[in-house]
Rosetta silent file (secondary structure, phi, psi, omega in degrees, C-alpha in Angstrom):
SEQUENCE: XXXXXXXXXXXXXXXXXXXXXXXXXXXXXXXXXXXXXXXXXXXXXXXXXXXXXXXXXXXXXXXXXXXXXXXXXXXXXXXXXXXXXXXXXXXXXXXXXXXXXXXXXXXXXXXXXXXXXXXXXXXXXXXXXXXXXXXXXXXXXXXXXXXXXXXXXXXXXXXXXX
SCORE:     score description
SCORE:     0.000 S_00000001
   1 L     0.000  144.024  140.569    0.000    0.000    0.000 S_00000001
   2 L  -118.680 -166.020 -175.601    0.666    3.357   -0.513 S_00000001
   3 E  -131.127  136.050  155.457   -0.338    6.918    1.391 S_00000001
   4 E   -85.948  129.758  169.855   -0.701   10.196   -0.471 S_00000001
   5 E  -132.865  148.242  173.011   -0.253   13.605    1.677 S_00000001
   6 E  -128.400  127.414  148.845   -0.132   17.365    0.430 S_00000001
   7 E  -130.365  176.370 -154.435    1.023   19.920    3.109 S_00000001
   8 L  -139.529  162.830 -165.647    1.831   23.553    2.612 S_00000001
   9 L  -166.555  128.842  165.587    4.531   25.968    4.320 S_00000001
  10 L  -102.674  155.829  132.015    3.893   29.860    4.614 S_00000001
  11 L   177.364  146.858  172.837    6.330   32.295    5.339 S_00000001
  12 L   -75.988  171.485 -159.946    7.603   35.704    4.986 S_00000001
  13 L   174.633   99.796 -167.241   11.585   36.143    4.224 S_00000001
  14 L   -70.820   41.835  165.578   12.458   39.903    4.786 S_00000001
  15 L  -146.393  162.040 -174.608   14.520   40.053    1.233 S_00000001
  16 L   -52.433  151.094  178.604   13.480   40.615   -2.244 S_00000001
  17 H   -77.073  -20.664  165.693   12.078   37.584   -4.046 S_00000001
  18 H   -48.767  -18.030  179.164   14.754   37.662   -6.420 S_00000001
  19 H   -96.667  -73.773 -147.174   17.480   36.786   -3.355 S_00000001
  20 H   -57.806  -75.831  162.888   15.083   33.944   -2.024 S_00000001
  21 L     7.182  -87.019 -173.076   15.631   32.905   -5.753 S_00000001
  22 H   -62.718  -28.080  160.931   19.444   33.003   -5.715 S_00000001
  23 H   -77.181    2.859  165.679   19.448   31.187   -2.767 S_00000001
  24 H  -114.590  -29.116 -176.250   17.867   27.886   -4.392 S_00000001
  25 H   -81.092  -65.817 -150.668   19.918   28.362   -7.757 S_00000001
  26 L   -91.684  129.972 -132.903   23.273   29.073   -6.777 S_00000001
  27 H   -57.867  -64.887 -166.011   25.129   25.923   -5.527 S_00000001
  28 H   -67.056   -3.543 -159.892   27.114   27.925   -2.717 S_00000001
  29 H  -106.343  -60.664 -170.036   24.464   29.945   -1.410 S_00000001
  30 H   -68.552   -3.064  164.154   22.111   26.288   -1.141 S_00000001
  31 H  -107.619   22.096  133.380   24.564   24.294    0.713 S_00000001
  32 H   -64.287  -27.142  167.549   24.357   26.936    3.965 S_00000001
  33 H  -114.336  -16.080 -130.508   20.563   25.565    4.032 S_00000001
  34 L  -116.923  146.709  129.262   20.246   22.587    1.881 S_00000001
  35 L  -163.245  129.570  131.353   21.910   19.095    4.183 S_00000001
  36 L   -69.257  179.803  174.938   21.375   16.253    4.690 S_00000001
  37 L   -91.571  145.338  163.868   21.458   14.784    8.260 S_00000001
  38 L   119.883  177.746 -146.056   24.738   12.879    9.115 S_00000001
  39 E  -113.340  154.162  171.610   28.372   12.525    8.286 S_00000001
  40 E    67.898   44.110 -146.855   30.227   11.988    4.829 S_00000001
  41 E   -85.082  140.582 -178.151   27.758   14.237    3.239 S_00000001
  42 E  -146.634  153.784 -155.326   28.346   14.566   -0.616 S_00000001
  43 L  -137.685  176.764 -177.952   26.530   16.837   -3.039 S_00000001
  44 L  -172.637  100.444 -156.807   25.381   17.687   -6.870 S_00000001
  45 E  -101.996  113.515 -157.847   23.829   20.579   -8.167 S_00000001
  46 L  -145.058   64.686  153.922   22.367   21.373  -11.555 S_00000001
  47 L   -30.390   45.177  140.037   20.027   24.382  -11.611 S_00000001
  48 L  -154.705 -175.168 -179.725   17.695   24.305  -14.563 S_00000001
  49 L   -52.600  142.971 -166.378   15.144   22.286  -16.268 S_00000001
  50 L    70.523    2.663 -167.384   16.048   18.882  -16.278 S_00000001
  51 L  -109.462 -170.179  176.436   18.809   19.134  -14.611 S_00000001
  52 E  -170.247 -140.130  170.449   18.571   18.412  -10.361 S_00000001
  53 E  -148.431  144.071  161.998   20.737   17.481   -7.247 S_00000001
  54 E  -110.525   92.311  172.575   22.080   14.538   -5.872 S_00000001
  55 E  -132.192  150.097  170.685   23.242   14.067   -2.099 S_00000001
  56 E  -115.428  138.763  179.214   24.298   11.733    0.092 S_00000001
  57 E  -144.658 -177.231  145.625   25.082   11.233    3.533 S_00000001
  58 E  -108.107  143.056  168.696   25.082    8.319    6.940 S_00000001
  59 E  -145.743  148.203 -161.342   23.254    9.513    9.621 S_00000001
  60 L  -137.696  104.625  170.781   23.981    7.510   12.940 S_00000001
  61 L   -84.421 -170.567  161.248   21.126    8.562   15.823 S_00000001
  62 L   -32.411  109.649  154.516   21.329    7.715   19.147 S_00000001
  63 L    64.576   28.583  164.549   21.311    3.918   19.880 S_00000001
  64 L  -132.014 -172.889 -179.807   20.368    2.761   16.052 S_00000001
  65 L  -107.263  142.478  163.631   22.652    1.751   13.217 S_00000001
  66 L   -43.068  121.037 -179.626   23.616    3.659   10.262 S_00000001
  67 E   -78.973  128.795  179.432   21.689    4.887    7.770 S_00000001
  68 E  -105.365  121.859  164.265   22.754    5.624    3.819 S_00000001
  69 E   -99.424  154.832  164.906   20.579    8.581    2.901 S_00000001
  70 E  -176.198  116.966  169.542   20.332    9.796   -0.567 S_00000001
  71 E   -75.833  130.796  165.843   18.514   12.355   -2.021 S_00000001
  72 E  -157.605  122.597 -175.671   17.429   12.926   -6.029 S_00000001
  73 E  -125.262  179.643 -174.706   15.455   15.234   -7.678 S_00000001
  74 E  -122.577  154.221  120.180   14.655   16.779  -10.870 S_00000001
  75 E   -52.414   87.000 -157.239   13.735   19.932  -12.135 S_00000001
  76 E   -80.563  -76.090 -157.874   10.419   20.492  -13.638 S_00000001
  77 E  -126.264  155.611  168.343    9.363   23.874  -14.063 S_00000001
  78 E  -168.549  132.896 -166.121   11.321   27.345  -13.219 S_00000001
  79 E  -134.172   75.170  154.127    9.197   30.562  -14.259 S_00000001
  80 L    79.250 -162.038  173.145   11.602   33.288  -13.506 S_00000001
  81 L   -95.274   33.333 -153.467   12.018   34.174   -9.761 S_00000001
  82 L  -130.003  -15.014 -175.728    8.408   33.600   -9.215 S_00000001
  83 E  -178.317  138.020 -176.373    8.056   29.492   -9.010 S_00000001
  84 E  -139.131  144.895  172.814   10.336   26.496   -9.048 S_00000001
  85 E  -125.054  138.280  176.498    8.917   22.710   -9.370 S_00000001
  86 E  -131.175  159.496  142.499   10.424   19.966   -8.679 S_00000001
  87 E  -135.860 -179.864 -156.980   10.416   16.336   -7.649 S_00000001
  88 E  -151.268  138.025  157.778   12.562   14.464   -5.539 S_00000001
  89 E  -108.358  160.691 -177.904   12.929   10.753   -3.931 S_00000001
  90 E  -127.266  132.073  173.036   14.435   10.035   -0.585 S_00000001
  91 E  -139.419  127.954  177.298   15.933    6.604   -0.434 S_00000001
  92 E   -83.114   81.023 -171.010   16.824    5.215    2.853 S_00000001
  93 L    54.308   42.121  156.344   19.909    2.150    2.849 S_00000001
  94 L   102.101   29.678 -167.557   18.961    1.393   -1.213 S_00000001
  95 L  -134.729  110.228 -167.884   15.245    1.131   -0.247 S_00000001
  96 E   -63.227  115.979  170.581   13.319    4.246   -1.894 S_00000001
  97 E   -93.918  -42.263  170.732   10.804    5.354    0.959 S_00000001
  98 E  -158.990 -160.843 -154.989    8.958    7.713   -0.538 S_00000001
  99 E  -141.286  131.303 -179.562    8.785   10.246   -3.639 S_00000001
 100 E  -121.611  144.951  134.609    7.522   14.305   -3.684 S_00000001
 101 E  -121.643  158.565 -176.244    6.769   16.844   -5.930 S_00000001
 102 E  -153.489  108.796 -172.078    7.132   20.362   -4.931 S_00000001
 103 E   -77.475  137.880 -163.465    6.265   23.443   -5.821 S_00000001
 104 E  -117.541   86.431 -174.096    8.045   26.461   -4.476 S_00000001
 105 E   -73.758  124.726 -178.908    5.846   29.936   -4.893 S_00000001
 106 E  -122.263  121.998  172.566    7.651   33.522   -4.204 S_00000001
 107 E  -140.611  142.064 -178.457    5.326   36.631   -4.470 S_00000001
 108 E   -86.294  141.755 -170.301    6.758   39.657   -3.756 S_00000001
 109 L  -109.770  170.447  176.969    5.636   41.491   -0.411 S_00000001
 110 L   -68.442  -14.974 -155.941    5.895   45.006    0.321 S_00000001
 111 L   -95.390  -91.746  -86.659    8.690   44.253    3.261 S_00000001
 112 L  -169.192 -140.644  170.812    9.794   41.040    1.599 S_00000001
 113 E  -155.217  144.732  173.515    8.657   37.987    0.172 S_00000001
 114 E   -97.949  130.516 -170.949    6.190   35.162    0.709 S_00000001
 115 E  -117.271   99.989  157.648    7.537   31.786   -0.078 S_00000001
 116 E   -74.947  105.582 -166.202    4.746   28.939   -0.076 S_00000001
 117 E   -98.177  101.679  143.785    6.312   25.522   -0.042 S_00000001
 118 E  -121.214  176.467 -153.019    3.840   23.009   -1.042 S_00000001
 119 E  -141.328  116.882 -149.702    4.421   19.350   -1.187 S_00000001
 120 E  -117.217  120.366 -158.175    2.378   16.443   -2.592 S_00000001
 121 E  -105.526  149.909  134.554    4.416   13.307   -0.977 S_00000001
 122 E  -101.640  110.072 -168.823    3.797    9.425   -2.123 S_00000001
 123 E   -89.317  160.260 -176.019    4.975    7.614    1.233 S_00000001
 124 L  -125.839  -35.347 -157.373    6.019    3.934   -0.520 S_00000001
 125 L  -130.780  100.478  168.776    7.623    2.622    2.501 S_00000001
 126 L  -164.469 -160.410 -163.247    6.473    3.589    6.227 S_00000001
 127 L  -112.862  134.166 -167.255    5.589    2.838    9.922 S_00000001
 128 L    21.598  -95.976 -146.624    1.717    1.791   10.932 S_00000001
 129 L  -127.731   31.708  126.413   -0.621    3.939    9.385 S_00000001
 130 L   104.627    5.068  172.642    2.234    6.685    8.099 S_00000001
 131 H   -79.296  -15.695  124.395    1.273    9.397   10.141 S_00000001
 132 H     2.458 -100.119  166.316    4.687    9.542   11.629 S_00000001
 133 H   -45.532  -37.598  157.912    6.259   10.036    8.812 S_00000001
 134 H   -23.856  -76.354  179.464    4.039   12.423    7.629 S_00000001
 135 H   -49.351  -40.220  175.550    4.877   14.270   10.555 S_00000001
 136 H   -85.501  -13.273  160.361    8.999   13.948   10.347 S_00000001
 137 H   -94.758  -38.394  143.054    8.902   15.062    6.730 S_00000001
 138 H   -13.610  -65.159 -174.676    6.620   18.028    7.513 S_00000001
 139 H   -90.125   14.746  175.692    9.183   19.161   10.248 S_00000001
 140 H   -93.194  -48.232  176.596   12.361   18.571    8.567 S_00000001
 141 H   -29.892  -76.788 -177.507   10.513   21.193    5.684 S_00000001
 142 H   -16.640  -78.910 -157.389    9.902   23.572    8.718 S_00000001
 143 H   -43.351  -45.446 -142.521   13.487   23.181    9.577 S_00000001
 144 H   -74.145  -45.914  175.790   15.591   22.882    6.196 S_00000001
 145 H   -34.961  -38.737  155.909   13.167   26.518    5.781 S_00000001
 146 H   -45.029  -49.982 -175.414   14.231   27.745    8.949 S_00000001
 147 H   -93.803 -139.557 -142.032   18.078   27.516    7.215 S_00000001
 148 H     7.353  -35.155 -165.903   16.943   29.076    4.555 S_00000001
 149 H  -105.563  -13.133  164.405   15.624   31.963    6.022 S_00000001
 150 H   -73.805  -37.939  157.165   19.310   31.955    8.118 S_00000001
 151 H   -35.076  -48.661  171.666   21.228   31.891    5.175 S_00000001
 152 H   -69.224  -46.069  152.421   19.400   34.982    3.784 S_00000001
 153 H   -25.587  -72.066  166.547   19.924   36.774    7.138 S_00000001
 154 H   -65.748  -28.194  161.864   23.236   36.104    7.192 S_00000001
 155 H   -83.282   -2.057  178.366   23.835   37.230    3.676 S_00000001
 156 H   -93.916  -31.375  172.050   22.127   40.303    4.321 S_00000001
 157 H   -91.268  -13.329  146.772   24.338   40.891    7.131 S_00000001
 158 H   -23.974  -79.944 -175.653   27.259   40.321    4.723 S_00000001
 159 H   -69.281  -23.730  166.639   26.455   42.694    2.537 S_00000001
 160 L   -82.202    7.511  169.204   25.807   45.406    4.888 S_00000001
 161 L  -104.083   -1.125 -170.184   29.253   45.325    6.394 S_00000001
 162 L   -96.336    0.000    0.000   30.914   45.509    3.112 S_00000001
Protein backbone atom coordinates (compact mmCIF):
# COMPACT_ATOMS: atom_id res chain seq x y z
CA UNK A 1 0.00 0.00 0.00
CA UNK A 2 0.67 3.36 -0.51
CA UNK A 3 -0.34 6.92 1.39
CA UNK A 4 -0.70 10.20 -0.47
CA UNK A 5 -0.25 13.60 1.68
CA UNK A 6 -0.13 17.37 0.43
CA UNK A 7 1.02 19.92 3.11
CA UNK A 8 1.83 23.55 2.61
CA UNK A 9 4.53 25.97 4.32
CA UNK A 10 3.89 29.86 4.61
CA UNK A 11 6.33 32.29 5.34
CA UNK A 12 7.60 35.70 4.99
CA UNK A 13 11.59 36.14 4.22
CA UNK A 14 12.46 39.90 4.79
CA UNK A 15 14.52 40.05 1.23
CA UNK A 16 13.48 40.62 -2.24
CA UNK A 17 12.08 37.58 -4.05
CA UNK A 18 14.75 37.66 -6.42
CA UNK A 19 17.48 36.79 -3.35
CA UNK A 20 15.08 33.94 -2.02
CA UNK A 21 15.63 32.91 -5.75
CA UNK A 22 19.44 33.00 -5.72
CA UNK A 23 19.45 31.19 -2.77
CA UNK A 24 17.87 27.89 -4.39
CA UNK A 25 19.92 28.36 -7.76
CA UNK A 26 23.27 29.07 -6.78
CA UNK A 27 25.13 25.92 -5.53
CA UNK A 28 27.11 27.93 -2.72
CA UNK A 29 24.46 29.94 -1.41
CA UNK A 30 22.11 26.29 -1.14
CA UNK A 31 24.56 24.29 0.71
CA UNK A 32 24.36 26.94 3.96
CA UNK A 33 20.56 25.56 4.03
CA UNK A 34 20.25 22.59 1.88
CA UNK A 35 21.91 19.09 4.18
CA UNK A 36 21.38 16.25 4.69
CA UNK A 37 21.46 14.78 8.26
CA UNK A 38 24.74 12.88 9.11
CA UNK A 39 28.37 12.52 8.29
CA UNK A 40 30.23 11.99 4.83
CA UNK A 41 27.76 14.24 3.24
CA UNK A 42 28.35 14.57 -0.62
CA UNK A 43 26.53 16.84 -3.04
CA UNK A 44 25.38 17.69 -6.87
CA UNK A 45 23.83 20.58 -8.17
CA UNK A 46 22.37 21.37 -11.55
CA UNK A 47 20.03 24.38 -11.61
CA UNK A 48 17.69 24.30 -14.56
CA UNK A 49 15.14 22.29 -16.27
CA UNK A 50 16.05 18.88 -16.28
CA UNK A 51 18.81 19.13 -14.61
CA UNK A 52 18.57 18.41 -10.36
CA UNK A 53 20.74 17.48 -7.25
CA UNK A 54 22.08 14.54 -5.87
CA UNK A 55 23.24 14.07 -2.10
CA UNK A 56 24.30 11.73 0.09
CA UNK A 57 25.08 11.23 3.53
CA UNK A 58 25.08 8.32 6.94
CA UNK A 59 23.25 9.51 9.62
CA UNK A 60 23.98 7.51 12.94
CA UNK A 61 21.13 8.56 15.82
CA UNK A 62 21.33 7.72 19.15
CA UNK A 63 21.31 3.92 19.88
CA UNK A 64 20.37 2.76 16.05
CA UNK A 65 22.65 1.75 13.22
CA UNK A 66 23.62 3.66 10.26
CA UNK A 67 21.69 4.89 7.77
CA UNK A 68 22.75 5.62 3.82
CA UNK A 69 20.58 8.58 2.90
CA UNK A 70 20.33 9.80 -0.57
CA UNK A 71 18.51 12.35 -2.02
CA UNK A 72 17.43 12.93 -6.03
CA UNK A 73 15.46 15.23 -7.68
CA UNK A 74 14.66 16.78 -10.87
CA UNK A 75 13.73 19.93 -12.14
CA UNK A 76 10.42 20.49 -13.64
CA UNK A 77 9.36 23.87 -14.06
CA UNK A 78 11.32 27.34 -13.22
CA UNK A 79 9.20 30.56 -14.26
CA UNK A 80 11.60 33.29 -13.51
CA UNK A 81 12.02 34.17 -9.76
CA UNK A 82 8.41 33.60 -9.22
CA UNK A 83 8.06 29.49 -9.01
CA UNK A 84 10.34 26.50 -9.05
CA UNK A 85 8.92 22.71 -9.37
CA UNK A 86 10.42 19.97 -8.68
CA UNK A 87 10.42 16.34 -7.65
CA UNK A 88 12.56 14.46 -5.54
CA UNK A 89 12.93 10.75 -3.93
CA UNK A 90 14.43 10.04 -0.58
CA UNK A 91 15.93 6.60 -0.43
CA UNK A 92 16.82 5.21 2.85
CA UNK A 93 19.91 2.15 2.85
CA UNK A 94 18.96 1.39 -1.21
CA UNK A 95 15.24 1.13 -0.25
CA UNK A 96 13.32 4.25 -1.89
CA UNK A 97 10.80 5.35 0.96
CA UNK A 98 8.96 7.71 -0.54
CA UNK A 99 8.78 10.25 -3.64
CA UNK A 100 7.52 14.30 -3.68
CA UNK A 101 6.77 16.84 -5.93
CA UNK A 102 7.13 20.36 -4.93
CA UNK A 103 6.26 23.44 -5.82
CA UNK A 104 8.04 26.46 -4.48
CA UNK A 105 5.85 29.94 -4.89
CA UNK A 106 7.65 33.52 -4.20
CA UNK A 107 5.33 36.63 -4.47
CA UNK A 108 6.76 39.66 -3.76
CA UNK A 109 5.64 41.49 -0.41
CA UNK A 110 5.90 45.01 0.32
CA UNK A 111 8.69 44.25 3.26
CA UNK A 112 9.79 41.04 1.60
CA UNK A 113 8.66 37.99 0.17
CA UNK A 114 6.19 35.16 0.71
CA UNK A 115 7.54 31.79 -0.08
CA UNK A 116 4.75 28.94 -0.08
CA UNK A 117 6.31 25.52 -0.04
CA UNK A 118 3.84 23.01 -1.04
CA UNK A 119 4.42 19.35 -1.19
CA UNK A 120 2.38 16.44 -2.59
CA UNK A 121 4.42 13.31 -0.98
CA UNK A 122 3.80 9.42 -2.12
CA UNK A 123 4.98 7.61 1.23
CA UNK A 124 6.02 3.93 -0.52
CA UNK A 125 7.62 2.62 2.50
CA UNK A 126 6.47 3.59 6.23
CA UNK A 127 5.59 2.84 9.92
CA UNK A 128 1.72 1.79 10.93
CA UNK A 129 -0.62 3.94 9.38
CA UNK A 130 2.23 6.69 8.10
CA UNK A 131 1.27 9.40 10.14
CA UNK A 132 4.69 9.54 11.63
CA UNK A 133 6.26 10.04 8.81
CA UNK A 134 4.04 12.42 7.63
CA UNK A 135 4.88 14.27 10.56
CA UNK A 136 9.00 13.95 10.35
CA UNK A 137 8.90 15.06 6.73
CA UNK A 138 6.62 18.03 7.51
CA UNK A 139 9.18 19.16 10.25
CA UNK A 140 12.36 18.57 8.57
CA UNK A 141 10.51 21.19 5.68
CA UNK A 142 9.90 23.57 8.72
CA UNK A 143 13.49 23.18 9.58
CA UNK A 144 15.59 22.88 6.20
CA UNK A 145 13.17 26.52 5.78
CA UNK A 146 14.23 27.74 8.95
CA UNK A 147 18.08 27.52 7.22
CA UNK A 148 16.94 29.08 4.56
CA UNK A 149 15.62 31.96 6.02
CA UNK A 150 19.31 31.96 8.12
CA UNK A 151 21.23 31.89 5.17
CA UNK A 152 19.40 34.98 3.78
CA UNK A 153 19.92 36.77 7.14
CA UNK A 154 23.24 36.10 7.19
CA UNK A 155 23.83 37.23 3.68
CA UNK A 156 22.13 40.30 4.32
CA UNK A 157 24.34 40.89 7.13
CA UNK A 158 27.26 40.32 4.72
CA UNK A 159 26.46 42.69 2.54
CA UNK A 160 25.81 45.41 4.89
CA UNK A 161 29.25 45.33 6.39
CA UNK A 162 30.91 45.51 3.11
Amino acid sequence: MVRHDTFTISRHLDVPPGEVFTAFADTAIRRRWFRLPGSEASYEHDFRVGGGETARSTYTGLDTAPERLEYRSRYIDIAGIHRIVYGYEAVVDGELRWTSLVTVRLDAETDGTRLEWTEQVTFLRYEGDGSVDLAHLRGASVLRLNGLDAALRSGRRRQQRQ
